[in-house]
C-alpha positions as CSV (number, residue, x, y, z in Angstrom):
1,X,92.0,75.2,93.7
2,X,90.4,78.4,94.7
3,X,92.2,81.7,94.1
4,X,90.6,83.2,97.6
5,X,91.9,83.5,100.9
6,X,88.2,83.7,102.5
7,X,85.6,81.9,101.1
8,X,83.6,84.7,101.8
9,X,82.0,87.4,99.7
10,X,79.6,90.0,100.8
11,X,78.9,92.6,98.1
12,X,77.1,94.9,100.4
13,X,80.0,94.6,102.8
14,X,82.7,95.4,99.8
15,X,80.7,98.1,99.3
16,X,79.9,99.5,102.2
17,X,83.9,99.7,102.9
18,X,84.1,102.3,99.4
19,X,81.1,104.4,100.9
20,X,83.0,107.5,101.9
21,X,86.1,107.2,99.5
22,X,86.2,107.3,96.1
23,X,84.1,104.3,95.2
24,X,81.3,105.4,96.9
25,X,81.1,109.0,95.6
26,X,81.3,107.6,92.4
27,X,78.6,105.1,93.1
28,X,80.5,101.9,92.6
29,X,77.9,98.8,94.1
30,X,80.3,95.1,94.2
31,X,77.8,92.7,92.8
32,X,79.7,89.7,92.7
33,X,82.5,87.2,92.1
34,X,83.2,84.0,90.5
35,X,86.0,81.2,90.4
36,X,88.3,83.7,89.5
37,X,87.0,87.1,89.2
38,X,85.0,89.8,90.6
39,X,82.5,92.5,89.3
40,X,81.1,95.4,90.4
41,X,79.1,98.2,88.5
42,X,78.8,102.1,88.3
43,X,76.3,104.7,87.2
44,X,77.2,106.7,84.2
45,X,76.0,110.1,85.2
46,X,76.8,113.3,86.4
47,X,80.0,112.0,89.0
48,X,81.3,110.2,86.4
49,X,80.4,112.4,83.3
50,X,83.4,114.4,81.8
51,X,82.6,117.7,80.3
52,X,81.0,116.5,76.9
53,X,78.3,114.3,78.7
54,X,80.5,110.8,78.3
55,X,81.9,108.9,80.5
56,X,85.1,109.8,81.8
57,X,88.1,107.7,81.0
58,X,89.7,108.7,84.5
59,X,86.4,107.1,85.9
60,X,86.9,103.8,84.1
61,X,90.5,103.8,85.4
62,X,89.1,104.3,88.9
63,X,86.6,101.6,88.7
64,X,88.7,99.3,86.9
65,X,91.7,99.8,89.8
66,X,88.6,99.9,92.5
67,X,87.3,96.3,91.2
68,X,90.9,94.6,90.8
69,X,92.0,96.1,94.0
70,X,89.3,94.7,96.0
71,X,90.0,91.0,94.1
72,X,93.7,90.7,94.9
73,X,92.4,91.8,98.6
74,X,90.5,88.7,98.4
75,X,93.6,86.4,97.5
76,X,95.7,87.2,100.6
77,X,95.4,86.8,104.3
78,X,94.5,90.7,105.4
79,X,96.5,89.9,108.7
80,X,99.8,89.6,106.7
81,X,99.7,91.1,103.5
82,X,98.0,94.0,101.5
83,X,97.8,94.8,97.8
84,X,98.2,98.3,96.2
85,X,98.5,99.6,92.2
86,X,101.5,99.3,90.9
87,X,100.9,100.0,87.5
88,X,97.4,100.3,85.3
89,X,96.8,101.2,81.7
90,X,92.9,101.2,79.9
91,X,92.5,101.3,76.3
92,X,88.9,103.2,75.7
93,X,86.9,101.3,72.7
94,X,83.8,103.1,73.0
95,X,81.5,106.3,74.6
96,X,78.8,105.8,77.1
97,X,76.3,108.7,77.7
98,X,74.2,107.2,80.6
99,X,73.0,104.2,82.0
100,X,75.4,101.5,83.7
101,X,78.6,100.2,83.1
102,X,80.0,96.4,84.6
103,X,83.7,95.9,85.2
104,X,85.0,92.0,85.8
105,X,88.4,91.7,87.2
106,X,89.7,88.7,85.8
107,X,93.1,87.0,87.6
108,X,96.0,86.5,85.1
109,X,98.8,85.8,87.3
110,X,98.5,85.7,91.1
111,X,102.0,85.8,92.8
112,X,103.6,85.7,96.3
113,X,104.6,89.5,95.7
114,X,102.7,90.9,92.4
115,X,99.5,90.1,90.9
116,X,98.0,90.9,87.3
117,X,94.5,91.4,86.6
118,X,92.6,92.0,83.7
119,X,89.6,94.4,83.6
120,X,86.8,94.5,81.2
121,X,84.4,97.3,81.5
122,X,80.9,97.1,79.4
123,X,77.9,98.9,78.7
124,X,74.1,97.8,79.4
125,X,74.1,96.1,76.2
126,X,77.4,94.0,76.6
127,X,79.6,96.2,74.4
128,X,83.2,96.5,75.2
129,X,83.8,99.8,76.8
130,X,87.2,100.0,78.2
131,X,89.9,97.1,78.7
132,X,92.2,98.0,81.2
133,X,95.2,95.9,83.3
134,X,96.6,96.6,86.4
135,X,99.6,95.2,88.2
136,X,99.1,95.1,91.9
137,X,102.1,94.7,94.5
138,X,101.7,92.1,97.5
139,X,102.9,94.2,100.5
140,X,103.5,93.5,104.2
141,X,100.8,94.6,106.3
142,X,102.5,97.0,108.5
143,X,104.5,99.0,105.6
144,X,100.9,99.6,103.7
């Protein structure tokens, strides 16, 4: 059984909705999702560069909540119900000057009022980056 509430996925379309927030200035590009997760990638440059020339952890974090975010959006009916962060942690393994990093969103637990989603970010070459989890909250629509 399927973990979506729309059969639906347009990457262009999920990121076309980050264009003007953060995910956009950040340069976040969804580029796709599987039976139970979704990934989406971002430059390592200078928006996302802390002060020594790595990536910045607080950049991971945002991708990581960006890309699970989006996923638990997927799993309920947007007429009813939204999903926000409720909690996130990220242990970071290793540095990344430039290039590209992928984070998959992986669903652990997908409940009537939380979910929990697992985040893996990598380098170009595969290498672990940053693991992060994040524990999203299933909302009525009209108190988001």
């Amino acid at each position: 059984m399927s973990i979506w509430h729309s059969p639906d996925f347009d990457a262009a379309n999920f990121t076309r909705l980050g264009g003007a927030t953060m995910p956009g200035h950040l340069g976040m590009v969804f580029t796709a999702r599987g039976e139970d997760w979704v990934e989406a990638t971002m430059p390592v440059d200078h928006r996302t560069h802390q002060p020594f020339g790595r990536l910045h952890g607080g950049a991971s974090v945002a991708l990581a909540e960006t890309v699970a975010s989006m996923a638990g959006a997927m799993t309920v009916d947007p007429a009813h119900k939204v999903v926000v962060g409720l909690e996130i942690n990220a242990n970071h393994i290793r540095p990344v000057r430039d290039g590209l990093v992928t984070a998959r969103a992986s669903a652990e637990a997908i409940g009537r009022t939380t979910q929990i989603w697992t985040i893996r970010i990598t380098d170009e070459r595969g290498k672990l980056v940053c693991l992060s989890r994040i524990t999203l909250a299933v909302i009525p629509t009209q108190q988001a």
